[in-house]
Backbone as XML, in Angstrom:
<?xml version="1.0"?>
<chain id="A" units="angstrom">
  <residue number="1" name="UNK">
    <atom name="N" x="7.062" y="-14.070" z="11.766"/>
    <atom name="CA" x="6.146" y="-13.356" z="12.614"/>
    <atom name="C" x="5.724" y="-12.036" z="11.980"/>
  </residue>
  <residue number="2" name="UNK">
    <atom name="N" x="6.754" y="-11.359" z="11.618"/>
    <atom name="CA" x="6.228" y="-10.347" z="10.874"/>
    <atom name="C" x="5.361" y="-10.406" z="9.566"/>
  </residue>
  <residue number="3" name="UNK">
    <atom name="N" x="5.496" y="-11.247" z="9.005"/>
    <atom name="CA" x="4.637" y="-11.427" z="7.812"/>
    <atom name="C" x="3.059" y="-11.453" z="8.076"/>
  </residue>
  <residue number="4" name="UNK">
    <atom name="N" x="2.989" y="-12.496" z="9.217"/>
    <atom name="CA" x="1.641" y="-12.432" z="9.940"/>
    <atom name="C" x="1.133" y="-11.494" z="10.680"/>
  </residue>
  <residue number="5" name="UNK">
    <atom name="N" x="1.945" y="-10.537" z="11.028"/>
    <atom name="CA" x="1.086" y="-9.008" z="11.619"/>
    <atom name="C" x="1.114" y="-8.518" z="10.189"/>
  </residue>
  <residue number="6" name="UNK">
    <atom name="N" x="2.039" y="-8.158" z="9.447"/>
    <atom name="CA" x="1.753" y="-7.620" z="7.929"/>
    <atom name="C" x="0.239" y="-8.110" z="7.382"/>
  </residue>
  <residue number="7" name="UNK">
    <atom name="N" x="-0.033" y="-9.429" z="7.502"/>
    <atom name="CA" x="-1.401" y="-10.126" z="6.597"/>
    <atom name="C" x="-2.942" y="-9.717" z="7.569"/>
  </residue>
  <residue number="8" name="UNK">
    <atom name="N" x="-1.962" y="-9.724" z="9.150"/>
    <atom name="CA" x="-3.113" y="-9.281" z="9.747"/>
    <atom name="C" x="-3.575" y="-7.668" z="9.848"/>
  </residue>
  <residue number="9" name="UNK">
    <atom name="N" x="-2.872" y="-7.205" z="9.586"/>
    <atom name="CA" x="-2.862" y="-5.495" z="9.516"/>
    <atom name="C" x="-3.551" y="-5.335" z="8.319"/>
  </residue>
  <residue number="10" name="UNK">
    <atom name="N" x="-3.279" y="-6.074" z="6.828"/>
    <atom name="CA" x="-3.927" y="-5.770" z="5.985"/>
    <atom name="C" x="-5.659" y="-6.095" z="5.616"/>
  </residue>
  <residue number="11" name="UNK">
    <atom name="N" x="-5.507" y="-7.280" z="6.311"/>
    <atom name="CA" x="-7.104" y="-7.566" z="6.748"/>
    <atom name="C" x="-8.024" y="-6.589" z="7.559"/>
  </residue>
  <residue number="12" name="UNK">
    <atom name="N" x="-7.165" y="-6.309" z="8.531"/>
    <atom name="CA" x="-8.026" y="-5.162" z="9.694"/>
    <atom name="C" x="-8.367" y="-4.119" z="8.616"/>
  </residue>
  <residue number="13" name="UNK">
    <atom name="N" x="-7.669" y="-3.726" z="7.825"/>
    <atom name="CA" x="-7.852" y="-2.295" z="7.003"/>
    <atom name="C" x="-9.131" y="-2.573" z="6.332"/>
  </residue>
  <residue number="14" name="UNK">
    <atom name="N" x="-9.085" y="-3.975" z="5.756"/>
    <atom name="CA" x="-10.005" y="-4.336" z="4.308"/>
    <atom name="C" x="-11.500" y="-4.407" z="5.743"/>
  </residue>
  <residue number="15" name="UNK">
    <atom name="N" x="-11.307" y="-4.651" z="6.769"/>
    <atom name="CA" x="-12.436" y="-4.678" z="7.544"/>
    <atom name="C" x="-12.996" y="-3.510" z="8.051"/>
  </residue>
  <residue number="16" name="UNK">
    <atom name="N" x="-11.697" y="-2.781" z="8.308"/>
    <atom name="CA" x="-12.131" y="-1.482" z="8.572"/>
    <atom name="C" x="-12.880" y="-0.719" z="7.285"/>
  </residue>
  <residue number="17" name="UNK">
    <atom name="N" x="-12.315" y="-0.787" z="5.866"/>
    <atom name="CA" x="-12.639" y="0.137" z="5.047"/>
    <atom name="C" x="-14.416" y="-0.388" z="4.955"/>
  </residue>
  <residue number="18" name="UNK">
    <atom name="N" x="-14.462" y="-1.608" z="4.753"/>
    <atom name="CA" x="-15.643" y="-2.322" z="4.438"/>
    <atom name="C" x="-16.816" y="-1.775" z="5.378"/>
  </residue>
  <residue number="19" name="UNK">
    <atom name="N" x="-16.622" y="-1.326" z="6.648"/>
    <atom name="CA" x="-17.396" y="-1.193" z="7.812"/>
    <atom name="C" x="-18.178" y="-0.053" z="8.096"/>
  </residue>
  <residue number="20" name="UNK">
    <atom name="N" x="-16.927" y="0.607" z="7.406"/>
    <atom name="CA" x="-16.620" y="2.590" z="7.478"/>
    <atom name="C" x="-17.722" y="3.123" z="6.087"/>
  </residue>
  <residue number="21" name="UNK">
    <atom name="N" x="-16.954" y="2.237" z="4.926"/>
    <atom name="CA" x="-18.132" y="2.511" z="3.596"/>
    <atom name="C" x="-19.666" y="2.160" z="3.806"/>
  </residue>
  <residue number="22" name="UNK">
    <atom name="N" x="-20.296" y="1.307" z="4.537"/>
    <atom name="CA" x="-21.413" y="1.054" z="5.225"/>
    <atom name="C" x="-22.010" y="-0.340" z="4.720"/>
  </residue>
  <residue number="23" name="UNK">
    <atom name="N" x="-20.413" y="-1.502" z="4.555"/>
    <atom name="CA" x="-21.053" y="-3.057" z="4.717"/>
    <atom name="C" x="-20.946" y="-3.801" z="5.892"/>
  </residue>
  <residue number="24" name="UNK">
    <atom name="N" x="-22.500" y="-4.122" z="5.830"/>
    <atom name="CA" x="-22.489" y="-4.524" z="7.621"/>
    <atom name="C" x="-22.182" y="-5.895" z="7.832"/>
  </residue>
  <residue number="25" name="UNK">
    <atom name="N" x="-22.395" y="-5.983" z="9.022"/>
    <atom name="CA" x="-21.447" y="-7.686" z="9.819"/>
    <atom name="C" x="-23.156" y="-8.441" z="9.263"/>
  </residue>
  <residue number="26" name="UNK">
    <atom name="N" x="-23.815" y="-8.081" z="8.848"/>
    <atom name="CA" x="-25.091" y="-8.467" z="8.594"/>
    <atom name="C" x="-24.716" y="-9.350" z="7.350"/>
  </residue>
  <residue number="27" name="UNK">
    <atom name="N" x="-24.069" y="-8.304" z="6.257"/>
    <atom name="CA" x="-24.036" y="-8.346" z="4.847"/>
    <atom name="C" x="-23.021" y="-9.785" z="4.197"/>
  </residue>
  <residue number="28" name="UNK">
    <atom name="N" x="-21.935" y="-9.005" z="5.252"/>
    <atom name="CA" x="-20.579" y="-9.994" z="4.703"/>
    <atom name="C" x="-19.926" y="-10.056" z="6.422"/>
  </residue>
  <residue number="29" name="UNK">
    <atom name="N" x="-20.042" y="-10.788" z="6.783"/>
    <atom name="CA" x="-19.200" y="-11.565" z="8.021"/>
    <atom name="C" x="-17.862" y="-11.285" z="8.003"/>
  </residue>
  <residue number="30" name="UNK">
    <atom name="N" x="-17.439" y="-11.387" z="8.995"/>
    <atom name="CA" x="-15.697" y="-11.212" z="9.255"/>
    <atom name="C" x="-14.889" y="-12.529" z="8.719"/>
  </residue>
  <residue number="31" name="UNK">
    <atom name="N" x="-15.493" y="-13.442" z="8.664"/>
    <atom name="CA" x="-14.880" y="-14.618" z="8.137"/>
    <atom name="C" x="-15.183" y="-14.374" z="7.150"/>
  </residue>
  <residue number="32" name="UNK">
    <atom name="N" x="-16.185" y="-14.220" z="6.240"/>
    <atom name="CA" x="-16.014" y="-14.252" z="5.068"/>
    <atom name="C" x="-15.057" y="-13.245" z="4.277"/>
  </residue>
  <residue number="33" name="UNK">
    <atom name="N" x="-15.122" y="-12.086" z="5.269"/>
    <atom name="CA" x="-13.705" y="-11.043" z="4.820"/>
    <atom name="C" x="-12.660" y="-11.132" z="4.632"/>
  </residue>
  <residue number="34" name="UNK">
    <atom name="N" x="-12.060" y="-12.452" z="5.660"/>
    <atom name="CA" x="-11.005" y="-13.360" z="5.414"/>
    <atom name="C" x="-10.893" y="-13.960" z="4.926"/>
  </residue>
  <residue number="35" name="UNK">
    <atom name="N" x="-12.144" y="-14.868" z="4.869"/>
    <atom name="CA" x="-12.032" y="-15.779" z="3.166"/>
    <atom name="C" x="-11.571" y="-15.022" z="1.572"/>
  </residue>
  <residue number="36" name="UNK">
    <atom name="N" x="-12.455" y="-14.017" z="1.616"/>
    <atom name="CA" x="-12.274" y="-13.216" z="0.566"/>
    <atom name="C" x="-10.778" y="-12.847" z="0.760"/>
  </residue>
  <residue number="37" name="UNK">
    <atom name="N" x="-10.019" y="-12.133" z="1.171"/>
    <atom name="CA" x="-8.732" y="-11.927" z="1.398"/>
    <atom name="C" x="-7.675" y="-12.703" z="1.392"/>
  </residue>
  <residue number="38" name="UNK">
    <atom name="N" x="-8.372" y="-13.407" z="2.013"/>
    <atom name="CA" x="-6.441" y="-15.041" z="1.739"/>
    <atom name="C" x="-6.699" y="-15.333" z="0.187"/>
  </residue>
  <residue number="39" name="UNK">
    <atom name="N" x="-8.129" y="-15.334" z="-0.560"/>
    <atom name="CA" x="-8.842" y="-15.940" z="-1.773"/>
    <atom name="C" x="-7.655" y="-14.822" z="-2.242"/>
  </residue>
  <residue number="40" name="UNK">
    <atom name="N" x="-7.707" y="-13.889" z="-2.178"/>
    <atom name="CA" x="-6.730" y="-12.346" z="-2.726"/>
    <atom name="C" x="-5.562" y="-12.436" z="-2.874"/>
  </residue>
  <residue number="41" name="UNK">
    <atom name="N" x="-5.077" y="-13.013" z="-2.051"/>
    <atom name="CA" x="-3.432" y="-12.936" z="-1.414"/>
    <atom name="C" x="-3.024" y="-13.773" z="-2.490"/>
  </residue>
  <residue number="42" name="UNK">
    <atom name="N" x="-3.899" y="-15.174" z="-2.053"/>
    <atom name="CA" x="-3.518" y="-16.586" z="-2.989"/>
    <atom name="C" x="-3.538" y="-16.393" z="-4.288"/>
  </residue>
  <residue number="43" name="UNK">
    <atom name="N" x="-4.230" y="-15.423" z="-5.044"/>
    <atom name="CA" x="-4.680" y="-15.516" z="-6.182"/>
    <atom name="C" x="-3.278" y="-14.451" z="-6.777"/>
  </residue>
  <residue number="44" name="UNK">
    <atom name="N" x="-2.956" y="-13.456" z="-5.767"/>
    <atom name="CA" x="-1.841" y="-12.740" z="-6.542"/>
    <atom name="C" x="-0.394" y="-13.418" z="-6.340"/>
  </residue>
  <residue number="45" name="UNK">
    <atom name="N" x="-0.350" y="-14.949" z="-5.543"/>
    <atom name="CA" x="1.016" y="-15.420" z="-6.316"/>
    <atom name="C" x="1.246" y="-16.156" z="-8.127"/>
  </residue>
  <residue number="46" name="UNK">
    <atom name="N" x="-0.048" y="-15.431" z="-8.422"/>
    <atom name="CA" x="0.368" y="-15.787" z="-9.976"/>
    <atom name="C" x="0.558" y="-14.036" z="-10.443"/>
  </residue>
  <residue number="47" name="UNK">
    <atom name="N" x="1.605" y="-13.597" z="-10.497"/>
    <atom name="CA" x="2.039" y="-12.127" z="-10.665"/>
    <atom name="C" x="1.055" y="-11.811" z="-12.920"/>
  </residue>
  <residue number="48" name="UNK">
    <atom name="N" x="0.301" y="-11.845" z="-12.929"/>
    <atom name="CA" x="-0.424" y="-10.871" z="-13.841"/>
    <atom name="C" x="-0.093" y="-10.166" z="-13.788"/>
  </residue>
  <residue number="49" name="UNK">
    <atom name="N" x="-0.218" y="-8.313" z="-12.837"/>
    <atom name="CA" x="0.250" y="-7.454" z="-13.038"/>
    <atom name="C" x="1.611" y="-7.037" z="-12.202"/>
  </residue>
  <residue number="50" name="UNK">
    <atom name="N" x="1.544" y="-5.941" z="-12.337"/>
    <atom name="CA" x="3.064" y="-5.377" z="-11.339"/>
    <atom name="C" x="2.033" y="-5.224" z="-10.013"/>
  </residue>
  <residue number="51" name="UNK">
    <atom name="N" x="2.473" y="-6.005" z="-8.773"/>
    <atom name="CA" x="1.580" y="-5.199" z="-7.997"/>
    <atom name="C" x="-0.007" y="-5.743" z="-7.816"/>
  </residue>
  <residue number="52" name="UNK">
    <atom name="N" x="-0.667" y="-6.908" z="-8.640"/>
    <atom name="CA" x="-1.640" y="-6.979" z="-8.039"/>
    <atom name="C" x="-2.922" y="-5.932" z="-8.705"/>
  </residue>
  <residue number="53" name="UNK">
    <atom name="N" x="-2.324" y="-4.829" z="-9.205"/>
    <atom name="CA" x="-3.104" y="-3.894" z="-9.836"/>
    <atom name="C" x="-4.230" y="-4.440" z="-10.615"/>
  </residue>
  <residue number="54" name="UNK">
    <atom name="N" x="-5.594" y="-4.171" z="-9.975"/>
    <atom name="CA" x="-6.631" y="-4.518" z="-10.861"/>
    <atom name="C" x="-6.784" y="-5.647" z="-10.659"/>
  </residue>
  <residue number="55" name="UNK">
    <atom name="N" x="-6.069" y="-6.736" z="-11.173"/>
    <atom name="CA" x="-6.702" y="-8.091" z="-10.441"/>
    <atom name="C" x="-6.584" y="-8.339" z="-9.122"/>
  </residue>
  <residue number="56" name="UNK">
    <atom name="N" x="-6.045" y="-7.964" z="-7.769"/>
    <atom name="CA" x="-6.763" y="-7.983" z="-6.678"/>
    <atom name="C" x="-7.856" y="-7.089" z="-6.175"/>
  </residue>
  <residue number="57" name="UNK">
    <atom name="N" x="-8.282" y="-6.003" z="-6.960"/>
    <atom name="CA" x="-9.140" y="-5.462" z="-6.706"/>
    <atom name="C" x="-10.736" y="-6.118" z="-7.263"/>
  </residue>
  <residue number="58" name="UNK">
    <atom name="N" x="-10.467" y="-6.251" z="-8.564"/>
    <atom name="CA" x="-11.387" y="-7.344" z="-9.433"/>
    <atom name="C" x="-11.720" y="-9.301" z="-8.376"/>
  </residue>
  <residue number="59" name="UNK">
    <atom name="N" x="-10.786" y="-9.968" z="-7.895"/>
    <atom name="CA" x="-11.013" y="-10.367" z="-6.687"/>
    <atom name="C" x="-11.795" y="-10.363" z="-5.565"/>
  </residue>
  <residue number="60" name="UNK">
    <atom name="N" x="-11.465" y="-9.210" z="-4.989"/>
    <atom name="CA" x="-11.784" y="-8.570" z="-3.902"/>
    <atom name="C" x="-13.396" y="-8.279" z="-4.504"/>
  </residue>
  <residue number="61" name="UNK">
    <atom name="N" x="-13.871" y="-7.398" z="-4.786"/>
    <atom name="CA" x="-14.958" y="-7.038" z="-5.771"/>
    <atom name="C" x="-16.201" y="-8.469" z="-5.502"/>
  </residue>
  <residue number="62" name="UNK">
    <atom name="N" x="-15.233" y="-9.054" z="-6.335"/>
    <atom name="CA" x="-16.378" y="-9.960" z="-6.619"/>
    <atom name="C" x="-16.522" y="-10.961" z="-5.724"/>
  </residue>
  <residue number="63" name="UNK">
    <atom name="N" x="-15.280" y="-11.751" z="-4.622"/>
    <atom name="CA" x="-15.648" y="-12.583" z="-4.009"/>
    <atom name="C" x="-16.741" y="-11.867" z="-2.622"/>
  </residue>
  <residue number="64" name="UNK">
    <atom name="N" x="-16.541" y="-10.398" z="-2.108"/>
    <atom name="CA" x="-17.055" y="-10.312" z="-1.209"/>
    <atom name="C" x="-18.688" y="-9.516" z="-1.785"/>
  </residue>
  <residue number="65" name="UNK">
    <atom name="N" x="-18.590" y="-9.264" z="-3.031"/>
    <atom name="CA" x="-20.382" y="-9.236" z="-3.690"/>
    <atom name="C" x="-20.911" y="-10.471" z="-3.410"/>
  </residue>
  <residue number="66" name="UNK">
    <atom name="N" x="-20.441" y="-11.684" z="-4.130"/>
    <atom name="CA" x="-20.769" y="-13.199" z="-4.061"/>
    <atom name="C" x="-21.662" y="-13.333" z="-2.521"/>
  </residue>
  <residue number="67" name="UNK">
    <atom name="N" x="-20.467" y="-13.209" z="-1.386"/>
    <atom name="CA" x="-20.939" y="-12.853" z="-0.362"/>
    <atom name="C" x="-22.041" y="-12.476" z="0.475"/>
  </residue>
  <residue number="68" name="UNK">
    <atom name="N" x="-22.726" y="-11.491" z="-0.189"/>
    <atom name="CA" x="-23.552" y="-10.773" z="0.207"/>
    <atom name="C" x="-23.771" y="-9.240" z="0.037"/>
  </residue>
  <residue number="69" name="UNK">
    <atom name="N" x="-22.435" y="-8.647" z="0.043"/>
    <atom name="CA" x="-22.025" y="-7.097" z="0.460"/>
    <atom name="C" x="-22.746" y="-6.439" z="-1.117"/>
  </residue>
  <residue number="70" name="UNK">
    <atom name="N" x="-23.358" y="-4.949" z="-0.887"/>
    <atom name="CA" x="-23.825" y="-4.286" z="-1.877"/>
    <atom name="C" x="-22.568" y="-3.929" z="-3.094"/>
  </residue>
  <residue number="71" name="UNK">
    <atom name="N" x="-22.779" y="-4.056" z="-3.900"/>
    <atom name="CA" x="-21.667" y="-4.015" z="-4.933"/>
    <atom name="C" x="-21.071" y="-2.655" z="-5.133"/>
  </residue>
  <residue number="72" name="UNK">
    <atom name="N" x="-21.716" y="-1.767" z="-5.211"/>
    <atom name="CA" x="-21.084" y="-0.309" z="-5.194"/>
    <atom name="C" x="-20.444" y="-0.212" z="-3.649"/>
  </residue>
  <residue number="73" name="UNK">
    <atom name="N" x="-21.179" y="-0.378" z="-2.239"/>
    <atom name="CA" x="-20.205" y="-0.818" z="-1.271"/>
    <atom name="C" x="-18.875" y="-1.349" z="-1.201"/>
  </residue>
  <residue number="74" name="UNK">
    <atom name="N" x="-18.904" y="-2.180" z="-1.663"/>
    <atom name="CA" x="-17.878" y="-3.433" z="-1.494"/>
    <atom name="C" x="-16.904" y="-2.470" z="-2.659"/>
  </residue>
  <residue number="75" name="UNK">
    <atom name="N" x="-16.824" y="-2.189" z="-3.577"/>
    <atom name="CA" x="-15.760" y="-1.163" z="-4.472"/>
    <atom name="C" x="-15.358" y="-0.351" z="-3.829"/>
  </residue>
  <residue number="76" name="UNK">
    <atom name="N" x="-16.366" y="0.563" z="-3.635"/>
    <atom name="CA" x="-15.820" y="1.622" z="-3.067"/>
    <atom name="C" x="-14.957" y="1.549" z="-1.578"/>
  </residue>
  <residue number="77" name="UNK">
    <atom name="N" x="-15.518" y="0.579" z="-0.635"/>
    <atom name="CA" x="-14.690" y="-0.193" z="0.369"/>
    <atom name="C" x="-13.060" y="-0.644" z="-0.204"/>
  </residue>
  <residue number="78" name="UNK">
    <atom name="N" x="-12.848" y="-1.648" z="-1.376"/>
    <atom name="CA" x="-12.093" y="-1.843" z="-1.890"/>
    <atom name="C" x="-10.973" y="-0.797" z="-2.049"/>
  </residue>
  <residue number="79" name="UNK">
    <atom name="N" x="-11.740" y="-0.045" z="-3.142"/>
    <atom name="CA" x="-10.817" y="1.445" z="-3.657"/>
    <atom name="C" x="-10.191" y="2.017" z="-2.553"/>
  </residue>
  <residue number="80" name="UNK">
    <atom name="N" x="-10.855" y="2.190" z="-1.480"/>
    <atom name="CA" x="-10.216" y="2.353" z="-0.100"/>
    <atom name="C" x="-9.193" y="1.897" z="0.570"/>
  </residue>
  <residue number="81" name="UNK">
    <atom name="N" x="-9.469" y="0.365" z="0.708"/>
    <atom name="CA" x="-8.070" y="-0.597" z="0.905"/>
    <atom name="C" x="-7.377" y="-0.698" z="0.323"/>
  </residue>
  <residue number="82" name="UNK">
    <atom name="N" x="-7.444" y="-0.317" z="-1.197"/>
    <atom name="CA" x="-5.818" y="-0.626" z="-2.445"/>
    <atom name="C" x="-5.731" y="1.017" z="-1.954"/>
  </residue>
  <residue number="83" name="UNK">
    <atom name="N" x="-5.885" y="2.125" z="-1.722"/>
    <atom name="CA" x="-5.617" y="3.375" z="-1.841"/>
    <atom name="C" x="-4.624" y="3.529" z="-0.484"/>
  </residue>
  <residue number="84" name="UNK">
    <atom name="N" x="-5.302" y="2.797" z="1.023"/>
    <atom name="CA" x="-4.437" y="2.908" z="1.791"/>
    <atom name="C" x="-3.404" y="2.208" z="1.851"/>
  </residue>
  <residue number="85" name="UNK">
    <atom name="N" x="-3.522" y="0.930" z="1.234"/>
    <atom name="CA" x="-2.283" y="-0.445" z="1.444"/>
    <atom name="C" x="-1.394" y="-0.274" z="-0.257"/>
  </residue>
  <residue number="86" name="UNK">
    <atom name="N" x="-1.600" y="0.266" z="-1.051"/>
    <atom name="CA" x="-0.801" y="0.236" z="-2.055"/>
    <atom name="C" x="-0.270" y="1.938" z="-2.702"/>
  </residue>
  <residue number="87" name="UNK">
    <atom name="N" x="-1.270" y="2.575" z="-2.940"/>
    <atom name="CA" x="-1.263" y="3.752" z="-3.309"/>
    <atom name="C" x="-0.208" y="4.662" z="-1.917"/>
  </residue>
  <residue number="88" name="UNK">
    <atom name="N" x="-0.953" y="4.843" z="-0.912"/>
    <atom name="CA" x="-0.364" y="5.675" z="0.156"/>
    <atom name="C" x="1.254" y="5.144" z="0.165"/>
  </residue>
  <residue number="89" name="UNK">
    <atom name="N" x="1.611" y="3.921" z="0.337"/>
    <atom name="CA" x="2.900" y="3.827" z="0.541"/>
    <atom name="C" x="4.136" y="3.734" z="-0.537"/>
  </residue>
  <residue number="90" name="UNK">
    <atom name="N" x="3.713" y="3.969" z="-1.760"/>
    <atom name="CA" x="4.352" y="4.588" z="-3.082"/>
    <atom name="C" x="4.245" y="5.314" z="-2.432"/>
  </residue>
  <residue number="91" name="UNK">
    <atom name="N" x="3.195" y="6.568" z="-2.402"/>
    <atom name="CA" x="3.785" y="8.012" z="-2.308"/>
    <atom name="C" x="5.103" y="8.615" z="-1.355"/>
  </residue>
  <residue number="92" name="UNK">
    <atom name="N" x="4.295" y="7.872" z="-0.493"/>
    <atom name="CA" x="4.830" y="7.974" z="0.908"/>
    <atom name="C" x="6.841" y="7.656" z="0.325"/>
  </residue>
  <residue number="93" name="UNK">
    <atom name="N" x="7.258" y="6.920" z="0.073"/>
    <atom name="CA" x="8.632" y="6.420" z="-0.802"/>
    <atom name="C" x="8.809" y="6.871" z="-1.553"/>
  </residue>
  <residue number="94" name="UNK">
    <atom name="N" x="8.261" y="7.783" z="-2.726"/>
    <atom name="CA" x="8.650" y="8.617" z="-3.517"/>
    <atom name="C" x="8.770" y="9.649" z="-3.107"/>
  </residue>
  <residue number="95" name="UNK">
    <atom name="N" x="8.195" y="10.338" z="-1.935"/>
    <atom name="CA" x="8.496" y="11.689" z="-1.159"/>
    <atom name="C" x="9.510" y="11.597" z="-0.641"/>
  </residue>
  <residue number="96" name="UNK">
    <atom name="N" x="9.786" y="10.396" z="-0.072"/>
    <atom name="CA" x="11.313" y="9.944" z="1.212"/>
    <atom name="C" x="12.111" y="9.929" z="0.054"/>
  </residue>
  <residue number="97" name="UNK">
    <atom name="N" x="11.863" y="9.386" z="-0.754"/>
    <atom name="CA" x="13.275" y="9.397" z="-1.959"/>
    <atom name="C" x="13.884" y="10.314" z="-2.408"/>
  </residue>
  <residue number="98" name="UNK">
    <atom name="N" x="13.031" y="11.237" z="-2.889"/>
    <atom name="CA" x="13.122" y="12.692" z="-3.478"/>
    <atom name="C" x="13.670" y="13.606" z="-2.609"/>
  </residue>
  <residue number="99" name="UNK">
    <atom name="N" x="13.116" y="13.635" z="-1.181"/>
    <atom name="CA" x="13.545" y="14.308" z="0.061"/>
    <atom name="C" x="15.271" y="14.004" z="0.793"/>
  </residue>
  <residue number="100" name="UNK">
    <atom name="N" x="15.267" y="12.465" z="0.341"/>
    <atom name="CA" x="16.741" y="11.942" z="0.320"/>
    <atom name="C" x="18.195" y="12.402" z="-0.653"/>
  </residue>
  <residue number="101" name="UNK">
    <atom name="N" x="17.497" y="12.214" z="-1.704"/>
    <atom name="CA" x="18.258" y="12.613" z="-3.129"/>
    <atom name="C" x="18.477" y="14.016" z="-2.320"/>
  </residue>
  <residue number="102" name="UNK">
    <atom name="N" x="17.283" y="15.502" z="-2.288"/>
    <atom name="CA" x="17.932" y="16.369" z="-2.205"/>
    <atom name="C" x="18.840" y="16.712" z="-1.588"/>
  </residue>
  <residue number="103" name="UNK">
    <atom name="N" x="18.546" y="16.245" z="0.005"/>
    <atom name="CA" x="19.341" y="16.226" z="1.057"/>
    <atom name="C" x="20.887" y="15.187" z="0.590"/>
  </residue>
  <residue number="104" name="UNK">
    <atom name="N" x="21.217" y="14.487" z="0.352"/>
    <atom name="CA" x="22.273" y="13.738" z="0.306"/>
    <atom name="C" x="23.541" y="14.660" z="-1.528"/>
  </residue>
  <residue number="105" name="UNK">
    <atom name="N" x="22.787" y="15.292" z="-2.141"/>
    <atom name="CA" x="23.673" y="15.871" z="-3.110"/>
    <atom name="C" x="23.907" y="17.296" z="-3.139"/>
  </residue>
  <residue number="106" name="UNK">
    <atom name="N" x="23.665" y="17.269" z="-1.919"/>
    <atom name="CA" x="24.078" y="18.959" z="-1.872"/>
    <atom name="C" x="25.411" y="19.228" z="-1.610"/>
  </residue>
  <residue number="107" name="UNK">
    <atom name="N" x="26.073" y="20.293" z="-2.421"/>
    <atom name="CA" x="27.384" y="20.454" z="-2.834"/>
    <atom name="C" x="28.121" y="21.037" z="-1.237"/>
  </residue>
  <residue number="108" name="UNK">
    <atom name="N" x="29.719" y="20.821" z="-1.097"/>
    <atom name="CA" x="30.176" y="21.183" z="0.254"/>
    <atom name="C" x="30.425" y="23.024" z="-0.651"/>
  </residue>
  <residue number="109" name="UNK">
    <atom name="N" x="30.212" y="23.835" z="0.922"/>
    <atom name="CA" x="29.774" y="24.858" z="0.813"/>
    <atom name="C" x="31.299" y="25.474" z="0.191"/>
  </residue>
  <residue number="110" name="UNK">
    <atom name="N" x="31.950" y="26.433" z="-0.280"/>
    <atom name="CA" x="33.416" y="26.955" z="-0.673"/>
    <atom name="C" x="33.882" y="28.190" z="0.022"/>
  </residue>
  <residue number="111" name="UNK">
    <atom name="N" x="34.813" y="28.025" z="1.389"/>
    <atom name="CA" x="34.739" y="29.530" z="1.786"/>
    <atom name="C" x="34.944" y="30.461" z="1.208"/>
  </residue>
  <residue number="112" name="UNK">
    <atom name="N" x="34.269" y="31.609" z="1.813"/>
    <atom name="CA" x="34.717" y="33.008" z="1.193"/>
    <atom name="C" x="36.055" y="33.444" z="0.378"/>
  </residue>
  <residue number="113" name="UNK">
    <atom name="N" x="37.330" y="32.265" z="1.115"/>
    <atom name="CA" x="38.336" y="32.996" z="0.484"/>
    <atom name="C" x="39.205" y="31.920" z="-0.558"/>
  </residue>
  <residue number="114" name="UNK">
    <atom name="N" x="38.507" y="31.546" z="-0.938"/>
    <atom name="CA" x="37.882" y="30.341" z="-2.052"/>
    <atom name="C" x="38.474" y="29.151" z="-2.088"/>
  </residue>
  <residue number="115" name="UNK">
    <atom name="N" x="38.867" y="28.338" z="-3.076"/>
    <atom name="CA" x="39.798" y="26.505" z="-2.244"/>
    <atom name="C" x="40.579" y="26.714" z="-1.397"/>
  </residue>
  <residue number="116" name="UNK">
    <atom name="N" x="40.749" y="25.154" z="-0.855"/>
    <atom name="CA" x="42.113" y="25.488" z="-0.404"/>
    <atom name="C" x="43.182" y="25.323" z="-1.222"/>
  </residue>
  <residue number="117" name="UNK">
    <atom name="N" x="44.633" y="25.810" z="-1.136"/>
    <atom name="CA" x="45.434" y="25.924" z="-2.454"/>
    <atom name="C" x="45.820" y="24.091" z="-1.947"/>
  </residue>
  <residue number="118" name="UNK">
    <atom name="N" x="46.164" y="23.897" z="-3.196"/>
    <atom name="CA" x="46.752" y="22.421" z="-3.622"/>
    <atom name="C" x="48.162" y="22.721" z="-3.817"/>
  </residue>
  <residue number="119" name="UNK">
    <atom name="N" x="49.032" y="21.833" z="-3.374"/>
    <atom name="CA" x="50.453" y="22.249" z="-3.480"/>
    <atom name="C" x="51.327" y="20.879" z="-2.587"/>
  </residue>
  <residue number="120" name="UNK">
    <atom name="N" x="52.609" y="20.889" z="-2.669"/>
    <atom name="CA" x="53.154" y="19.743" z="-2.086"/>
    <atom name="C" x="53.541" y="19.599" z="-0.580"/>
  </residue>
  <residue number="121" name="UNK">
    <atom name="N" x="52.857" y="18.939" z="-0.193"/>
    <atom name="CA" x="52.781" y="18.372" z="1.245"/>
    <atom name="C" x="54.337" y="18.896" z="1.847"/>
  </residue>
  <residue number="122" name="UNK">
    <atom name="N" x="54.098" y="19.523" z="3.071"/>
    <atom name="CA" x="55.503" y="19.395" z="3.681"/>
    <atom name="C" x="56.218" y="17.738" z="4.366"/>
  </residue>
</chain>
């Protein structure tokens, strides 16, 4: 179940970005947005890069130009959807990481009147 709100969340974005950059329901249809997108998904279980990098964008690009959608549109729409669905959530995990690390190795504080002495247990 979760996988399928995951695939559907990532579609809404690629629809949203597409809509927002100014390709209309005129240009490229909502089905065909989905076509183009599963075409995406499917095409990155052959791992080429780390990530999809570039060849789902190259994908994306061209099946929803094919389409109809203006080509500088449809990129820049794109660049949008890899920026929010891939880019943002690296960062987003390299900040939590870094923010973790600091917080988790910070040294225990030494009172004022310095160790406690070590010596044999009564």
């Amino acid at each position: 179940m979760t996988s399928l709100v995951s695939h559907l969340s990532l579609y809404l974005v690629l629809l949203v970005a597409l809509r927002d950059v100014g390709v209309s329901n005129d240009q490229v249809g909502w089905a065909e947005v989905l076509a183009a997108f599963a075409f995406a998904r499917l095409a990155t279980a052959i791992p080429l890069t780390p990530g999809g990098v570039g060849f789902v964008e190259a994908v994306l690009i061209t099946t929803l130009s094919a389409a109809g959608g203006d080509r500088d549109q449809v990129a820049a729409a794109v660049l949008v959807y890899r920026a929010l669905t891939w880019a943002l959530p690296i960062l987003v995990g390299v900040v939590c990481y870094l923010w973790w690390r600091r917080s988790s190795i910070r040294p225990e504080p030494v009172p004022a009147d310095g160790p406690p002495a070590v010596g044999p247990r009564p």
